[in-house]
C-alpha angles and dihedrals in degrees: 000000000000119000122230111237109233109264098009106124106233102241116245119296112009101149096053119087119261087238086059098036087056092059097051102052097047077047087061095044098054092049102033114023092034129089105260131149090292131084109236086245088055087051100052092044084053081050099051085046094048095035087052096049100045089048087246099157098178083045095050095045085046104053096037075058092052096051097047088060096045086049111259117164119229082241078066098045090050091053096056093047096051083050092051086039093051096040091044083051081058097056088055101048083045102059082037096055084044085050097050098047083042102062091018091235108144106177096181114017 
């Protein structure tokens, strides 16, 4: 069993199985690295978005990077992060409103 040296950062995905790490990551590279409809800065301004609203911190440092370098504007990257606020606030109206049917409690109807 290999020892963490103290302070070294384990590199991602350490506790998933090679086999499944594998997949993932040819699964990345044909959606991500790959030509596709979308133009790479597209991509990265999805990804801030994406990376924002599922809490991934690397993600979301990684991909502003990105962006940067592809040339999106901080007006862009903005952009990207209203829409994941916005759509994130959703989430939240939408379990409460199941909550709420759920246990016919309407506070404020």
């Amino acid at each position: 069993m290999k020892k963490q040296r103290a302070g070294k950062v384990p590199r991602s995905m350490t506790m998933i199985e090679p086999r499944f790490r594998a997949v993932y990551k040819a699964f990345y590279k044909q959606t991500y690295f790959l030509p596709t409809t979308l133009d790479p800065k597209t991509k990265e301004l999805i990804a801030i978005g994406v990376s924002a609203a599922l809490k991934c911190e690397g993600c979301l440092e990684g991909h502003i990077k990105k962006a940067r370098e592809l040339g999106a504007t901080k007006h862009e990257i903005s952009d990207a992060l209203v829409i994941a606020v916005g759509i994130a606030a959703a989430g939240v109206v939408d379990q409460s409103d199941k909550a709420a049917r759920k246990l016919a409690i309407h506070h404020f109807s």
